[in-house]
FIPA-721423 format. One line per 3 residues: number of its first residue (from 0); their letters; for each residue y, z, x of C-alpha. Coordinates in Angstrom, 1 decimal. Each point is the difference from the previous one (the first is absolute). Example, Ala and Ser with C-alpha at 12.3 -4.5 7.8 and 13.67 -1.06 7.14 Angstrom:
! residues 2
0> as> -4.5/7.8/12.3; 3.4/-0.7/1.4
END
This chain:
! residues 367
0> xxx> -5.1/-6.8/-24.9; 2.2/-1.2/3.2; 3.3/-1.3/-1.2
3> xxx> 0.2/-2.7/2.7; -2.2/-2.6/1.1; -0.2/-3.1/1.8
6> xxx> -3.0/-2.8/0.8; -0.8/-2.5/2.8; -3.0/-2.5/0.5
9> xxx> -0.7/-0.9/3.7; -1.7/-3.1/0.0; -3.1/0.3/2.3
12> xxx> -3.7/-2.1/0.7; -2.2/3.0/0.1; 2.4/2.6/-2.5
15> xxx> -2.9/2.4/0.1; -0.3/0.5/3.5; 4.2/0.3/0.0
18> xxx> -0.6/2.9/-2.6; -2.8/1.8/2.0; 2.3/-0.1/2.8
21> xxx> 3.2/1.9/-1.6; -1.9/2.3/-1.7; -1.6/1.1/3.8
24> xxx> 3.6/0.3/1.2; 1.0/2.2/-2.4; -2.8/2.3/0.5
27> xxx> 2.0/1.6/3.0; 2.7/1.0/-2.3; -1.4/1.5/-2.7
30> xxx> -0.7/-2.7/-2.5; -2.9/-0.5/-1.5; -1.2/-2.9/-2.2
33> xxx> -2.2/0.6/-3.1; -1.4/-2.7/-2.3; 2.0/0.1/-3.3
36> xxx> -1.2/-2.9/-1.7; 0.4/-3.7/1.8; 2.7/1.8/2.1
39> xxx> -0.2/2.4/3.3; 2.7/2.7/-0.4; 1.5/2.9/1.7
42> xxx> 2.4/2.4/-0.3; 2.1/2.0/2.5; 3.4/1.7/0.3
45> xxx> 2.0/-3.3/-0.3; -1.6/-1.6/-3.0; -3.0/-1.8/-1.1
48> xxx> -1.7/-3.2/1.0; -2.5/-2.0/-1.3; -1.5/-3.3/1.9
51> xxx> -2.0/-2.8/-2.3; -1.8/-2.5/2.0; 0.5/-3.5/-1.6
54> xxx> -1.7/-3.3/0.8; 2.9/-1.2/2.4; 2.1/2.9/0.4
57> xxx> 0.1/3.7/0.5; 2.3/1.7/-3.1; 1.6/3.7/0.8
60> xxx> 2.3/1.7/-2.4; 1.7/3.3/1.1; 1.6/2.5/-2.4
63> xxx> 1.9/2.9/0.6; 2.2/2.4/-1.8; 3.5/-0.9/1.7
66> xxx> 1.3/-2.9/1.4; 0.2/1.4/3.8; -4.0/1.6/-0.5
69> xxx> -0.4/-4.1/-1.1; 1.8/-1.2/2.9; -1.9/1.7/2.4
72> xxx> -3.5/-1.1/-1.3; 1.1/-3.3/0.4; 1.5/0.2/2.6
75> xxx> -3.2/1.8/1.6; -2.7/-2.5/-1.6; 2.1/-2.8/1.8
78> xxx> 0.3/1.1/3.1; -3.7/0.4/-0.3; -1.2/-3.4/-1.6
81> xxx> 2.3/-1.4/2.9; -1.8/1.8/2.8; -3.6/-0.7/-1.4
84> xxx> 0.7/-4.2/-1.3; 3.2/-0.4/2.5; 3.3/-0.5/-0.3
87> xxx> -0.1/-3.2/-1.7; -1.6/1.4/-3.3; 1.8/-0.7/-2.9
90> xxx> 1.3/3.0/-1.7; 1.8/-0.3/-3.1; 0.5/2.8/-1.9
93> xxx> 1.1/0.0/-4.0; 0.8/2.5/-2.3; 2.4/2.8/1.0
96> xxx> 0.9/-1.5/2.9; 4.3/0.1/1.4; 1.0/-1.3/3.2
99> xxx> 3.2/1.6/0.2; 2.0/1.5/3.2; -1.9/3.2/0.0
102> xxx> -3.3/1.5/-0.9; 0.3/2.4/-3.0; -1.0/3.0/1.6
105> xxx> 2.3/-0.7/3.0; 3.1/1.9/-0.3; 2.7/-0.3/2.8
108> xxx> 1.2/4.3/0.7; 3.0/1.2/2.3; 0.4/2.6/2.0
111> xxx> 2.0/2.7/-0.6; -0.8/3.4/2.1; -1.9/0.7/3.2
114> xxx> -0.9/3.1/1.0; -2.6/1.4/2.5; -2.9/2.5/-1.1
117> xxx> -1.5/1.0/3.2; 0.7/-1.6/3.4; -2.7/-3.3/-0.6
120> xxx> 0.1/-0.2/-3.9; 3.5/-1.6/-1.7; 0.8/-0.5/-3.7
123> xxx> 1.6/-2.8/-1.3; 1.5/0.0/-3.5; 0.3/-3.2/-1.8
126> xxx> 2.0/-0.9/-3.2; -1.8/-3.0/-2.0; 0.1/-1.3/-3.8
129> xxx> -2.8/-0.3/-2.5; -2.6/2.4/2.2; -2.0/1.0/-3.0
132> xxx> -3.5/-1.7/0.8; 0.1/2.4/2.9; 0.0/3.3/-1.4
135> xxx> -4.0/0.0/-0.1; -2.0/3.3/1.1; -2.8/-3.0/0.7
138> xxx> 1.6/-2.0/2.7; 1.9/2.0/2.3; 0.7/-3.2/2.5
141> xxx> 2.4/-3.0/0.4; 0.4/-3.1/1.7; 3.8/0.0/2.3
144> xxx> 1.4/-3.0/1.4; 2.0/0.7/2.6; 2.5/-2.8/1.1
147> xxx> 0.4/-0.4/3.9; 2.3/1.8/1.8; 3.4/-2.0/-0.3
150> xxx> -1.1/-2.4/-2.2; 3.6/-1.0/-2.3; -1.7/0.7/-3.4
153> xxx> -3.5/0.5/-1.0; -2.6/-2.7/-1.1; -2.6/1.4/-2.3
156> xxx> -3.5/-1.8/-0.7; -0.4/-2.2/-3.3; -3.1/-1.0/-2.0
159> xxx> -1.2/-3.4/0.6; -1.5/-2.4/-2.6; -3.5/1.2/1.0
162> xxx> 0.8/3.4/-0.5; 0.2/0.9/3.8; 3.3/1.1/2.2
165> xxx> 2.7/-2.3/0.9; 0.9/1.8/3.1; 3.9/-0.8/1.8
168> xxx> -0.2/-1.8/3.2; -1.7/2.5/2.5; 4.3/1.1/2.0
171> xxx> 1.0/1.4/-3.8; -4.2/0.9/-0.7; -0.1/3.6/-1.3
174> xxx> -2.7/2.1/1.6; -2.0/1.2/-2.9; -1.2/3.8/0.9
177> xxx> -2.0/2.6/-3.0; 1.9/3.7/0.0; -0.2/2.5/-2.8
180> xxx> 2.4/0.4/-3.0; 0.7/3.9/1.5; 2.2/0.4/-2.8
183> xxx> 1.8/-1.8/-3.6; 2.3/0.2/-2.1; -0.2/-3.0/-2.3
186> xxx> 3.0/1.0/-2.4; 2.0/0.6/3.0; -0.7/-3.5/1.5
189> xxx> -1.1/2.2/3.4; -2.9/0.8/2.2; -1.4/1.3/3.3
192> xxx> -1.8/-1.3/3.2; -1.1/2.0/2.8; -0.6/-1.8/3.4
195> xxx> -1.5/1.5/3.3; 2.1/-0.5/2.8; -2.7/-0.9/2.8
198> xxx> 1.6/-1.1/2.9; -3.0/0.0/2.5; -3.0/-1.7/0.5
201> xxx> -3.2/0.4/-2.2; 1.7/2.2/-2.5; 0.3/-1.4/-3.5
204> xxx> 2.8/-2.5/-1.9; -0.3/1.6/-3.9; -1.0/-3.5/-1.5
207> xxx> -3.3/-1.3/1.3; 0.5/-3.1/1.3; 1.4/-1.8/3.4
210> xxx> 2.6/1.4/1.6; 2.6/2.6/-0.9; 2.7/-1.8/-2.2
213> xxx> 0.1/2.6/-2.4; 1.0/2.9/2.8; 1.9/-2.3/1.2
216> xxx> 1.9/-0.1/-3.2; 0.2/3.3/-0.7; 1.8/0.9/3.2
219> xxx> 3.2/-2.7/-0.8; 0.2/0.4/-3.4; 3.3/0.6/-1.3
222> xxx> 1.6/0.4/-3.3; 0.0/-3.7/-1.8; -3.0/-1.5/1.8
225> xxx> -2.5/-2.0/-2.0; -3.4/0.2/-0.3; -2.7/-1.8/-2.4
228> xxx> -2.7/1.7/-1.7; -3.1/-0.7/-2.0; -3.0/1.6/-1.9
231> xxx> -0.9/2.8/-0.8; -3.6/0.0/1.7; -2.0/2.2/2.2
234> xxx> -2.2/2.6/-2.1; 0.3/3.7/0.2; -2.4/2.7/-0.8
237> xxx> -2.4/0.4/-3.2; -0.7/3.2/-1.9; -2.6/2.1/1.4
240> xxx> -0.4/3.9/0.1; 0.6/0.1/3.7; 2.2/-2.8/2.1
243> xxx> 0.1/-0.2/4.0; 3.3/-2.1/1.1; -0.2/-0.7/3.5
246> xxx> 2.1/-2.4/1.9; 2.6/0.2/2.9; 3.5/-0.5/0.4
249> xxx> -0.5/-3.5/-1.6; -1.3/1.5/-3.0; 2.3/3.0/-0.1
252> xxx> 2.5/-1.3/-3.2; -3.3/-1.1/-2.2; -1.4/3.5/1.0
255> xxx> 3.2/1.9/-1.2; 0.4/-2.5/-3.3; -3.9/0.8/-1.0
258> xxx> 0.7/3.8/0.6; 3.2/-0.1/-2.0; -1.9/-2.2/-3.1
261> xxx> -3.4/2.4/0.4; -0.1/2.6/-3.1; 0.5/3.5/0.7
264> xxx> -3.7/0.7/-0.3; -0.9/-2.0/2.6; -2.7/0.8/3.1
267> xxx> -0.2/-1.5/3.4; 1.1/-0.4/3.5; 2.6/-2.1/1.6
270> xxx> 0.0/-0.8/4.0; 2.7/-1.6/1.0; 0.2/-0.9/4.0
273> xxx> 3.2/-0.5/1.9; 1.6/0.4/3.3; 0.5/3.7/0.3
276> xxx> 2.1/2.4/-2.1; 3.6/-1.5/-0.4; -1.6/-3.0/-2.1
279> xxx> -1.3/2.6/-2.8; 1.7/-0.1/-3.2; 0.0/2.7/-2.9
282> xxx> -2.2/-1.7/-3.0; -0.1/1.4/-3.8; -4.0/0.7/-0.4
285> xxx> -2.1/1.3/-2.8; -0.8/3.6/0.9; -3.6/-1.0/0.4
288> xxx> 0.4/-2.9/2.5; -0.2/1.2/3.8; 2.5/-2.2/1.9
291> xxx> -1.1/0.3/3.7; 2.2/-2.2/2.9; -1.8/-0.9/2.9
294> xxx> 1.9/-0.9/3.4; -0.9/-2.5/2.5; 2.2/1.5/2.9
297> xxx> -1.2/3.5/0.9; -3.3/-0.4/-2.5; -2.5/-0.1/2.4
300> xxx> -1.9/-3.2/-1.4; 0.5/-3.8/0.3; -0.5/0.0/-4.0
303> xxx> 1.0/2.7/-1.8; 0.0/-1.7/-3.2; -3.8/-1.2/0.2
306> xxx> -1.0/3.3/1.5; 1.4/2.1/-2.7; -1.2/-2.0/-2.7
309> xxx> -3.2/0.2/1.5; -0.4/3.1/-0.1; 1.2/0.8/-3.4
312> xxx> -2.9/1.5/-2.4; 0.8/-2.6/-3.0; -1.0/0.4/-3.3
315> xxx> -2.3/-2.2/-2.4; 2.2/-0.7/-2.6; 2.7/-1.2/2.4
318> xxx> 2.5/-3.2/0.0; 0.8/-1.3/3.5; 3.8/-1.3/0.7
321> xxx> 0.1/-1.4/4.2; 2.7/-1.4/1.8; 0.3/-0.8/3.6
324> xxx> -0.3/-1.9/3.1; -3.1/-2.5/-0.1; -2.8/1.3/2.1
327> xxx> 1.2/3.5/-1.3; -0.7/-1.2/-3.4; -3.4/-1.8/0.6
330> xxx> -1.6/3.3/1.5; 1.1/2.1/-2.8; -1.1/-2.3/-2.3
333> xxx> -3.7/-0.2/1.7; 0.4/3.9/-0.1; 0.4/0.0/-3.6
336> xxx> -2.1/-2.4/-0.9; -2.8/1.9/1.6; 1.1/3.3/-2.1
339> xxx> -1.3/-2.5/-3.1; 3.9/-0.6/-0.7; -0.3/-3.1/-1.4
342> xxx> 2.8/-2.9/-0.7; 0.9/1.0/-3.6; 1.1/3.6/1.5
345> xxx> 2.1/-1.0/2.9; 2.8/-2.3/0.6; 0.2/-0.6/4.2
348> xxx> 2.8/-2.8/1.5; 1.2/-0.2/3.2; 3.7/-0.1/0.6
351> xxx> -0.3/-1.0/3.2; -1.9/-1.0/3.1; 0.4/1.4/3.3
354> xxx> 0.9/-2.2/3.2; -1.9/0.2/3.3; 1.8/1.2/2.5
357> xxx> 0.0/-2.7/2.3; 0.8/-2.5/-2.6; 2.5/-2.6/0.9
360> xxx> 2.6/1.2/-2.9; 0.3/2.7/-2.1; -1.4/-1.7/-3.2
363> xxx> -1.8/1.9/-2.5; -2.2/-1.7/-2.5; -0.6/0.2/-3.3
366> x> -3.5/0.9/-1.2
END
């Protein structure tokens, strides 16, 4: 049973139609509803929740294991409910519900070393307190928020009565970017980030969102700076008798984490695409994992990536682990989906989103 729960009742005229419409927008993210009883319920990585339509009102209760999984369901079913009934639903939450200064998966991490790994790819080491929730093979993400660039001391989001974000006023407003836990050390109080160090156009920023705050980071930080950080999230790969990671410079530290954590009997292929030669890096492999790097300068091909994995004979009993830019990622997903790969054996997100040439800035845009 979930050790943490809370409830809310959204009064509504037509509480039906307000249910039909949350469980649709969940659809896209994995949750799906099932009958148990008077109530609709689902379950997903966060938590549980359950809807009961009443005569006047629409009743949700969320449950998770911890309180930051709980904070994030409700947090999530909020921002929801606000998009689909508008912003002036009423959302009162009861239960296990704090409104305190800081979420409790947010944990505020300093840095501490800086050191480059290949010409585009640094590594940040951070020292941060009660890091324990993140030492998960499951979730090899987190959330940073990076302060702007001489701001006098950081302002970090809070939870708001309805369960959403309090953000700072937008000068001392982090920017909120996803990058991979490359490395922890929970007992130690100390982990690692890699970030790619793009500085032209149409290449990627490591988080996959607008912008490139987090390379920007990377490239001042000193000894002493803060950072906040959330989560864990962001899935990594299941068991299967064969894997196929493929991703590119983006997804190079969650491709060297899954190789690290694989066991020594594992099968599979790993293409990883980057620049050209002086952005490899040596990666501990099971003996039976091909690790093949594919270069974009000097390769011959417009996608490498796309093309190699194209051409791979895969196997039937195979789990599927893709990260890349966004149209990258949507042809190799069509590829695999017509090899009969279906969703339950791969896991494909796009890091980022490549910019047209003529655009006016050099934005890149999260999927």
């Amino acid at each position: 049973m979930p050790r943490f729960s809370c409830d809310t009742a959204i009064p509504h005229d037509h509480p039906a139609a307000a249910a039909g419409r949350l469980v649709a927008a969940a659809e896209p993210y994995g949750l799906t509803f099932i009958q148990e009883g008077d109530a609709l319920a689902a379950s997903g990585p966060f938590g549980r929740l359950a809807l009961t339509v009443g005569g006047d009102a629409l009743h949700l209760r969320a449950e998770a294991d911890d309180r930051g999984l709980l904070e994030r369901l409700r947090a999530s079913v909020s921002e929801q409910l606000a998009d689909l009934l508008g912003e002036a639903v009423s959302i009162i939450w009861t239960g296990d519900v704090e409104t305190g200064p800081l979420f409790a998966d947010f944990r505020e991490i300093r840095v501490t070393a800086v050191r480059d790994l290949t010409p585009r790819l640094r590594r940040v080491t951070f020292q941060g307190r009660d890091l324990g929730r993140f030492v998960t093979p499951d979730n090899l993400h987190v959330r940073l928020y990076l302060p702007p660039d001489g701001a006098p001391a950081p302002s970090w989001p809070r939870p708001g009565s309805d369960g959403r974000p309090v953000w700072p006023d937008p000068e001392r407003r982090p920017a909120v970017r996803y990058y991979t836990l490359r490395r922890i050390d929970a007992e130690a109080g100390e982990l690692d980030i890699d970030f790619v160090l793009h500085p032209d156009h149409g290449h990627p920023d490591p988080g996959r969102a607008d912008g490139a705050p987090g390379a920007d980071f990377a490239r001042r930080a000193r000894p002493g700076a803060l950072c906040g950080m959330s989560g864990p999230c962001g899935l990594g790969i299941r068991p299967a008798p064969w894997h196929l990671l493929a991703g590119d410079e983006t997804a190079l530290p969650a491709i060297a984490r899954i190789l690290e954590e694989l066991p020594a009997d594992a099968r599979g292929t790993a293409l990883i695409e980057v620049e050209d030669e002086a952005d490899e890096l040596p990666l501990g492999a099971p003996a039976g994992v091909v690790v093949r790097w594919l270069h974009r300068r000097g390769g011959g091909t417009a996608r490498p990536l796309v093309e190699a994995v194209q051409a791979l004979t895969l196997p039937d009993d195979l789990f599927a682990w893709v990260a890349c830019e966004f149209e990258d990622l949507a042809r190799l997903r069509d590829h695999l989906r017509g090899r009969g790969i279906d969703r339950d054996r791969m896991l494909t997100v796009a890091y980022w989103r490549r910019t047209p040439p003529d655009a006016s800035s050099d934005r890149r845009t999260s999927a």
